[in-house]
LOMIKE-148148 format. One record per residue (C-alpha): residue in one letter; z, y, x. Coordinates in nm, 2 decimals. Layout:
N
+-----+--------+--------+--------+
| res |      z |      y |      x |
+-----+--------+--------+--------+
|   a |      Z |      Y |      X |
...
+-----+--------+--------+--------+
END
This chain:
159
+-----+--------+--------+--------+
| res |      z |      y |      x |
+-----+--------+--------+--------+
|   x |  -0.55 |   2.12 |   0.01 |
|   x |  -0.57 |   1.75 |   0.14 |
|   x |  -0.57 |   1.47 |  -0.07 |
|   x |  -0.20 |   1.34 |  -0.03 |
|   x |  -0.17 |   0.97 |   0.01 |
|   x |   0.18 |   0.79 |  -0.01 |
|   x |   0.22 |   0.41 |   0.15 |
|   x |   0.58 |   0.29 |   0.01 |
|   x |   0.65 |  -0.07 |   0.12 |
|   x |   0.89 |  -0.30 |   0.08 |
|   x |   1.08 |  -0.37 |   0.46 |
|   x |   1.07 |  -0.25 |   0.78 |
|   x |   0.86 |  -0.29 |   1.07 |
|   x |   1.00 |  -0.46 |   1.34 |
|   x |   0.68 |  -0.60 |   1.58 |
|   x |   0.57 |  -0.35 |   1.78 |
|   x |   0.12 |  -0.46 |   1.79 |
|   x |   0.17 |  -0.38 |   1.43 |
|   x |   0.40 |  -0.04 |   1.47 |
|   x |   0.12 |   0.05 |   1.69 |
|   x |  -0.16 |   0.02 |   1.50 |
|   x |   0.00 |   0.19 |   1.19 |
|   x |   0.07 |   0.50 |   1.41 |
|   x |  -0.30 |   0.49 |   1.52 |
|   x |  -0.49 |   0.47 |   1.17 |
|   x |  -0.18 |   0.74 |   1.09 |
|   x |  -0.28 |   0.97 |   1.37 |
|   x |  -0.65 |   0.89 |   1.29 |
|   x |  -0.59 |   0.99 |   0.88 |
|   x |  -0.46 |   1.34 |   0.94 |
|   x |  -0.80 |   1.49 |   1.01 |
|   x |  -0.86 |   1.38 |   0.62 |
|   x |  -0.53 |   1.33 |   0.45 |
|   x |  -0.14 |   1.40 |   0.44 |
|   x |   0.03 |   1.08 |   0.48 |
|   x |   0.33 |   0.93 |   0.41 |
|   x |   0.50 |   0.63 |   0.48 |
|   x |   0.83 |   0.56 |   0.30 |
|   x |   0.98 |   0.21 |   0.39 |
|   x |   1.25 |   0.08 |   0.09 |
|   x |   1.50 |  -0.19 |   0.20 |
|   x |   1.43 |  -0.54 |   0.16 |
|   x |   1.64 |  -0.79 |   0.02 |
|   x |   1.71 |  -1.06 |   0.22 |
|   x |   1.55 |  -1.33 |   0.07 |
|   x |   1.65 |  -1.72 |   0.24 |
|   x |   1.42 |  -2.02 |   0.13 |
|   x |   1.48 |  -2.23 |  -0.16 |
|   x |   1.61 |  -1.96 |  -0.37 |
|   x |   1.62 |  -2.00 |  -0.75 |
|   x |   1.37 |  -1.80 |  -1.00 |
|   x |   1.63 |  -1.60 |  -1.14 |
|   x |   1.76 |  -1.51 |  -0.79 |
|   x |   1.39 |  -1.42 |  -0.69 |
|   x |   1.38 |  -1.20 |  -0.98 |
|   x |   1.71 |  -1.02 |  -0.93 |
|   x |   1.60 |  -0.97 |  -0.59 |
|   x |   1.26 |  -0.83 |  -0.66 |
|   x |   1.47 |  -0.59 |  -0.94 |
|   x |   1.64 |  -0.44 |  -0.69 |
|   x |   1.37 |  -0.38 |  -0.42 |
|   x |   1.15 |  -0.22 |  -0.71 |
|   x |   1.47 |   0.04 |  -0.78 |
|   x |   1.44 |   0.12 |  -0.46 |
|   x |   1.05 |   0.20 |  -0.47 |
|   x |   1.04 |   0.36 |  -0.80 |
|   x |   1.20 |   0.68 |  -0.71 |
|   x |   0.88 |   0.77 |  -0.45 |
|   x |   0.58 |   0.69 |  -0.71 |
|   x |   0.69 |   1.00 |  -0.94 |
|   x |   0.39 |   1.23 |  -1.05 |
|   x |   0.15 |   1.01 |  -0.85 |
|   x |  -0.14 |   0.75 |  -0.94 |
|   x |   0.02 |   0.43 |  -0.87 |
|   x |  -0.21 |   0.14 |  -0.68 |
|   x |  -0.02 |  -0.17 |  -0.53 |
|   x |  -0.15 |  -0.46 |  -0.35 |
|   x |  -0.07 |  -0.71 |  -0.55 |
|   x |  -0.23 |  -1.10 |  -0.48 |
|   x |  -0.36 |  -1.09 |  -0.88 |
|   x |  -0.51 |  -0.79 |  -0.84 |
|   x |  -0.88 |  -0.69 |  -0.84 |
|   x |  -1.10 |  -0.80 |  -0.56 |
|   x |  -1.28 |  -0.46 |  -0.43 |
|   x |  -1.52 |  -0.43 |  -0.10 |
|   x |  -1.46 |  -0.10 |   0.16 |
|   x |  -1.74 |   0.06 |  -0.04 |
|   x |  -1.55 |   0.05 |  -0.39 |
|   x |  -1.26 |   0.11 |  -0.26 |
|   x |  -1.39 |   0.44 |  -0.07 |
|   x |  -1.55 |   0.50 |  -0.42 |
|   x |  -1.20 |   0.49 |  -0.59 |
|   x |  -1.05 |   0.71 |  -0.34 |
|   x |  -1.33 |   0.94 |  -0.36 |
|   x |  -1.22 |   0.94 |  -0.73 |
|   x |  -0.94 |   1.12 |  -0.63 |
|   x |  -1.01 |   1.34 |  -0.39 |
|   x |  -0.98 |   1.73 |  -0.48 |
|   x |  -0.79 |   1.62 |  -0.83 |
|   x |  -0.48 |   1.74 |  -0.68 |
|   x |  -0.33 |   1.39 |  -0.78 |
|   x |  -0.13 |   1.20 |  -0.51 |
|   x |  -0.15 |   0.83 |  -0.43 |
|   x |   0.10 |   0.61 |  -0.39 |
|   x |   0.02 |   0.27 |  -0.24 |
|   x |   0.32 |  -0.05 |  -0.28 |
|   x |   0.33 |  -0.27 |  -0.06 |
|   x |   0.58 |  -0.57 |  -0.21 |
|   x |   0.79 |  -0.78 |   0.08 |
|   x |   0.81 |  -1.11 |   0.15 |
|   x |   0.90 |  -1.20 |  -0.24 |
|   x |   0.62 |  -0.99 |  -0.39 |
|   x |   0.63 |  -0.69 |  -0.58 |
|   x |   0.87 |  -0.60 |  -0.91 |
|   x |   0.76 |  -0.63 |  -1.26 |
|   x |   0.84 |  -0.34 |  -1.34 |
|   x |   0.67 |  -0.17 |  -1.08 |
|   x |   0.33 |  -0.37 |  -1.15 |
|   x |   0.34 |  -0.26 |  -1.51 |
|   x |   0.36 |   0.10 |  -1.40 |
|   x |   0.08 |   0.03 |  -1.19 |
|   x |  -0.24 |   0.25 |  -1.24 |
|   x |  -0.44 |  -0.02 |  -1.04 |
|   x |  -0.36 |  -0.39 |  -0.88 |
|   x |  -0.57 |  -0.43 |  -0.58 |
|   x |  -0.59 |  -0.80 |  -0.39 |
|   x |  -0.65 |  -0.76 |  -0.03 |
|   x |  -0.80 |  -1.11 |   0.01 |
|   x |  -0.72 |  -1.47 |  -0.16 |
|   x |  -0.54 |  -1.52 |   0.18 |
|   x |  -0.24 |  -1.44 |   0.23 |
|   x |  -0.08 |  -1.23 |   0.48 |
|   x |   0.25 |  -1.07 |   0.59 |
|   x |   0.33 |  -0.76 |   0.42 |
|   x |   0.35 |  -0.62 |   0.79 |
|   x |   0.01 |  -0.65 |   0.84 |
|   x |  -0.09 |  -0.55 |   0.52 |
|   x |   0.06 |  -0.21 |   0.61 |
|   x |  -0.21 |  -0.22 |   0.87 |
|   x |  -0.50 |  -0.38 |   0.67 |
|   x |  -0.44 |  -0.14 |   0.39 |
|   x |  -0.42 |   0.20 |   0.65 |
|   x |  -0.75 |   0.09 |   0.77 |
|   x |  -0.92 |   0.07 |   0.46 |
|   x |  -0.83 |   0.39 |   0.41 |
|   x |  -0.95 |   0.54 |   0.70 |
|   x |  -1.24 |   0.31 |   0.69 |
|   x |  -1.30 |   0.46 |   0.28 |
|   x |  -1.26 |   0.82 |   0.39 |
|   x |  -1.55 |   0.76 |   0.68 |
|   x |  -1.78 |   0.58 |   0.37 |
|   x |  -1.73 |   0.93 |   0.18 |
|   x |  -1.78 |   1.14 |   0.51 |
|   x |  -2.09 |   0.93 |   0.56 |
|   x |  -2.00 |   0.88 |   0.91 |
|   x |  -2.04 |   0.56 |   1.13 |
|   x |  -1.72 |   0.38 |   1.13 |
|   x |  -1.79 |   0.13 |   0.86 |
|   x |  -2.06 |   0.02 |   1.02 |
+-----+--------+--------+--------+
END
């Protein structure tokens, strides 16, 4: 049975160089996983809003993402997370491959990523000290993936 790998992330995907690319590294996963990608709605989230309104916010956006991480190891991309290269990140996928154990990947939106969410967290993973629009992290993160699954496979891509 393939490894099954969930993405759940916060908005929707509106440019179309980025819709493009997911459905790429989507159609280039299937030959080593079943993916999923489950988008939760975002709350709209104007500037100069107030801690507590930030918080509420990110409340309900986590609701919305909790439901899809049952019965699954839990990783989200989180900005204070651990710093990993392709090659120990392939290493933790290859952790988990044949365990019968999903993955679910978060991806927060534009105001982060819930509490409560990151405390459920099995791992926090920082993509980079930059930072980068959760759109594109979509992208970024699919990549590594693929790029991960060629590392185990011991094929050429990563090269």
């Amino acid at each position: 049975m393939p490894m099954r790998i969930r993405v759940v992330a916060v908005g929707k995907i509106k440019e179309k160089y980025f819709s493009g690319a997911i459905e790429e590294y989507s159609k280039r996963l299937t030959r080593f996983c079943k993916l999923e990608i489950i988008e939760a709605d975002d709350e709209k989230a104007p500037a100069g809003l107030a801690d507590a309104q930030i918080s509420q916010a990110l409340e309900r956006e986590g609701a919305r993402v909790k439901p899809h991480l049952k019965n699954t190891v839990v990783i989200s991309l989180d900005s204070k997370g651990q710093k990993v290269s392709s090659e120990r990140f392939s290493e933790i996928l290859r952790g988990y491959v044949g365990n019968g154990k999903a993955l679910s990947f978060v991806i927060g939106g534009s105001l982060g990523i819930s509490r409560e969410i990151l405390d459920l967290s099995d791992m926090r993973i920082s993509m980079s000290d930059m930072t980068f629009p959760h759109q594109m992290a979509r992208v970024m993160l699919l990549e590594q993936i693929y790029r991960a699954f060629k590392i185990i496979g011991n094929e050429n891509y990563h090269k």
